[in-house]
C-alpha positions as CSV (number, residue, x, y, z in Angstrom):
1,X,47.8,-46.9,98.7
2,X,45.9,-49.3,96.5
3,X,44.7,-49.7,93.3
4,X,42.6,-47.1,91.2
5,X,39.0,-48.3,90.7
6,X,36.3,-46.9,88.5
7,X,34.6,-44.7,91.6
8,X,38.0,-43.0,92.0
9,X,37.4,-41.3,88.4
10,X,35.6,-38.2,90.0
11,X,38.3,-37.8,92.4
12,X,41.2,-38.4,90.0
13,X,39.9,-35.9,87.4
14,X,39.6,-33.5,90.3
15,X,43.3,-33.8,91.0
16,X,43.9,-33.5,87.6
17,X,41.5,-31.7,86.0
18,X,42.5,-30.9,82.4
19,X,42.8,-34.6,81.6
20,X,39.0,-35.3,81.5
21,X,37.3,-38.6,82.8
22,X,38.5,-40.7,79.9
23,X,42.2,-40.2,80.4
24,X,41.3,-42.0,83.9
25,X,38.4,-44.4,82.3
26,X,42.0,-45.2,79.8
27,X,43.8,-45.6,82.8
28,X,42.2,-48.5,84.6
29,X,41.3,-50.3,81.3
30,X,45.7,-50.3,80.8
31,X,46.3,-51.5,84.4
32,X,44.1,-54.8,83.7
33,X,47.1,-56.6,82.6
34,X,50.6,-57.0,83.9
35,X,52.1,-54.5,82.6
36,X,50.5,-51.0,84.2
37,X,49.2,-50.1,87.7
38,X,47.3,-47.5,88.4
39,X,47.8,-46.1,92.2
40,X,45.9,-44.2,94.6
41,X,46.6,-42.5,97.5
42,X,43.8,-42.2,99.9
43,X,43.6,-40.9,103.2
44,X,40.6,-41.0,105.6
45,X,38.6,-42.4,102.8
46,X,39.4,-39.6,100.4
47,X,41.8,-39.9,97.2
48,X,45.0,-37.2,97.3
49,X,47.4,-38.8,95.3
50,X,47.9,-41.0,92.2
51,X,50.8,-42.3,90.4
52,X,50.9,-44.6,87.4
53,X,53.4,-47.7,88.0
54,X,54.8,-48.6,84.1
55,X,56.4,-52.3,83.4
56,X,55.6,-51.9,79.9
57,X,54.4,-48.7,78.1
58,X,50.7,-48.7,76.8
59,X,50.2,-49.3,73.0
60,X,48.5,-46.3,72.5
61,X,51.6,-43.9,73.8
62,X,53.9,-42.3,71.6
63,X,56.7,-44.7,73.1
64,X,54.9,-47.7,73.5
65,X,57.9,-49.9,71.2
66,X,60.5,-47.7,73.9
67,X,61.6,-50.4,76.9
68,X,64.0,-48.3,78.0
69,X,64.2,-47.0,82.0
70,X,61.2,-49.5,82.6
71,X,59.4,-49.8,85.1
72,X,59.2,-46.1,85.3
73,X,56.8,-43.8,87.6
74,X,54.7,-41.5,85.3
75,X,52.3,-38.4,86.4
76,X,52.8,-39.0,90.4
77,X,50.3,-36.5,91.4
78,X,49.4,-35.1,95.2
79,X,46.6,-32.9,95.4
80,X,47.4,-29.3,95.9
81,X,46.3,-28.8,99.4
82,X,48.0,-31.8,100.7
83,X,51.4,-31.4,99.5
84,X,54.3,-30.9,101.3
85,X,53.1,-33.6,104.4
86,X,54.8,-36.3,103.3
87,X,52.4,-37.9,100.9
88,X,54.5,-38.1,97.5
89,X,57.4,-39.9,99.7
90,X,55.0,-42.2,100.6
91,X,53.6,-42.7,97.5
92,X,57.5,-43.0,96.2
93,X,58.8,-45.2,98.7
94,X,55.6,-47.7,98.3
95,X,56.1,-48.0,94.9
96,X,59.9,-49.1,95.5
97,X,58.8,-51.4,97.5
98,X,56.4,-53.0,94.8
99,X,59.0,-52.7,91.9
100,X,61.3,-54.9,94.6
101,X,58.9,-57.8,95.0
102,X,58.4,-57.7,91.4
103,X,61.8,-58.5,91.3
104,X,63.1,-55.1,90.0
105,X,66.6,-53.7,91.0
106,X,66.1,-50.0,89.7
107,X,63.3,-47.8,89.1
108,X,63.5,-44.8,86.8
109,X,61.1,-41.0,86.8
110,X,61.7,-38.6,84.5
111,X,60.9,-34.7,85.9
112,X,61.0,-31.5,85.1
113,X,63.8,-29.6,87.0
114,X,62.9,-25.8,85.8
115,X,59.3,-26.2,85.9
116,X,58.5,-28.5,88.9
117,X,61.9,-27.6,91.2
118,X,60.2,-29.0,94.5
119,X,59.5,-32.5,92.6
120,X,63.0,-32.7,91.4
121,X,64.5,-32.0,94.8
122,X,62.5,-34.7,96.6
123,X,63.2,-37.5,94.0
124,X,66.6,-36.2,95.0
125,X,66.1,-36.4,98.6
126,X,64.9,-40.1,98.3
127,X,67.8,-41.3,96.5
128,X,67.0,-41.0,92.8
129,X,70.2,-40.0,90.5
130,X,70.2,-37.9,87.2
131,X,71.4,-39.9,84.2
132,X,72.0,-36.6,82.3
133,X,74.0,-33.5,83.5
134,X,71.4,-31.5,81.5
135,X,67.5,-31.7,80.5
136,X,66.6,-32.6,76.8
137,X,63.6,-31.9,74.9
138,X,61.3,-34.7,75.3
139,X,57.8,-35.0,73.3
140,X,54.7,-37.3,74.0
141,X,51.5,-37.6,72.6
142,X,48.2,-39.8,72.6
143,X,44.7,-39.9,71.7
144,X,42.1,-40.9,74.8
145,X,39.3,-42.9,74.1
146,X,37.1,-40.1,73.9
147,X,39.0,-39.1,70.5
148,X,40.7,-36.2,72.6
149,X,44.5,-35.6,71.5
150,X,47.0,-35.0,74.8
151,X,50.7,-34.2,73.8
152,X,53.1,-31.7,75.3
153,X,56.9,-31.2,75.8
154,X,59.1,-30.5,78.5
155,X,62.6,-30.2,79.2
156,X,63.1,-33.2,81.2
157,X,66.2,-35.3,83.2
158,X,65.8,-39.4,83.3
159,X,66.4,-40.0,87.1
160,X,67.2,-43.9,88.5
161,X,66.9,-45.2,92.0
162,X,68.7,-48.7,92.9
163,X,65.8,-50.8,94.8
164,X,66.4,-53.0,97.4
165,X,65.1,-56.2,97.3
């Protein structure tokens, strides 16, 4: 795992491709200071995985002034065709292991238990705990440097995971 750079972009928006280039372009501008990290996972020299590291929320996001369940995973992503091998633990687990040096004691996901069961069950399986009994409507939005407007809502549970240091 390592930092994003600006040649992953191709390979990013082919992971996720309704987000467009500038989401990603966004991306790496935000992890420039201390606050964001943009991850990738690459295996034998090709990118399968990301996941955005967040100490303190962007300006430009809905929540930005929210500094609540910080630092917080957001749109941990495995490609498709590599998933269940192992690669989103890893992805997980490294991440723990930064938020620890950093100094951290807990680290916080939220996820989607109806609509993405197999994500909810592994952040399970590695130790993360629900701090609701039951999802609530949560709503985001944000405008990409390429003027395109990304929002959604899901039904989501706030999970936390004790770190070791």
């Amino acid at each position: 795992m390592r930092d994003a750079e600006e040649a992953d972009v191709p390979a990013l928006t082919a992971i996720k491709g309704d987000a467009g280039a500038a989401l990603h372009r966004d991306r790496l501008r935000e992890s420039q200071g201390s606050g964001f990290r943009y991850l990738v996972l690459q295996v034998d020299q090709e990118i399968i995985g990301f996941a955005c590291l967040v100490f303190r929320r962007p300006s430009n996001w809905s929540d930005a002034g929210n500094t609540q369940h910080l630092p917080q995973i957001v749109d941990l992503l495995v490609n498709e065709s590599h998933r269940g091998r192992g690669y989103g633990s890893t992805l997980v687990r490294t991440i723990e292991q930064i938020v620890a040096a950093k100094g951290y004691d807990q680290l916080f996901i939220d996820v989607e238990p109806f609509d993405n069961p197999r994500a909810y069950a592994l952040y399970q399986r590695l130790g993360f705990q629900p701090l609701q009994s039951e999802p609530y409507l949560s709503s985001w939005k944000f405008t990409d440097s390429a003027g395109k407007d990304h929002h959604g809502e899901a039904w989501v549970v706030d999970m936390v995971k004790q770190c070791s240091k």
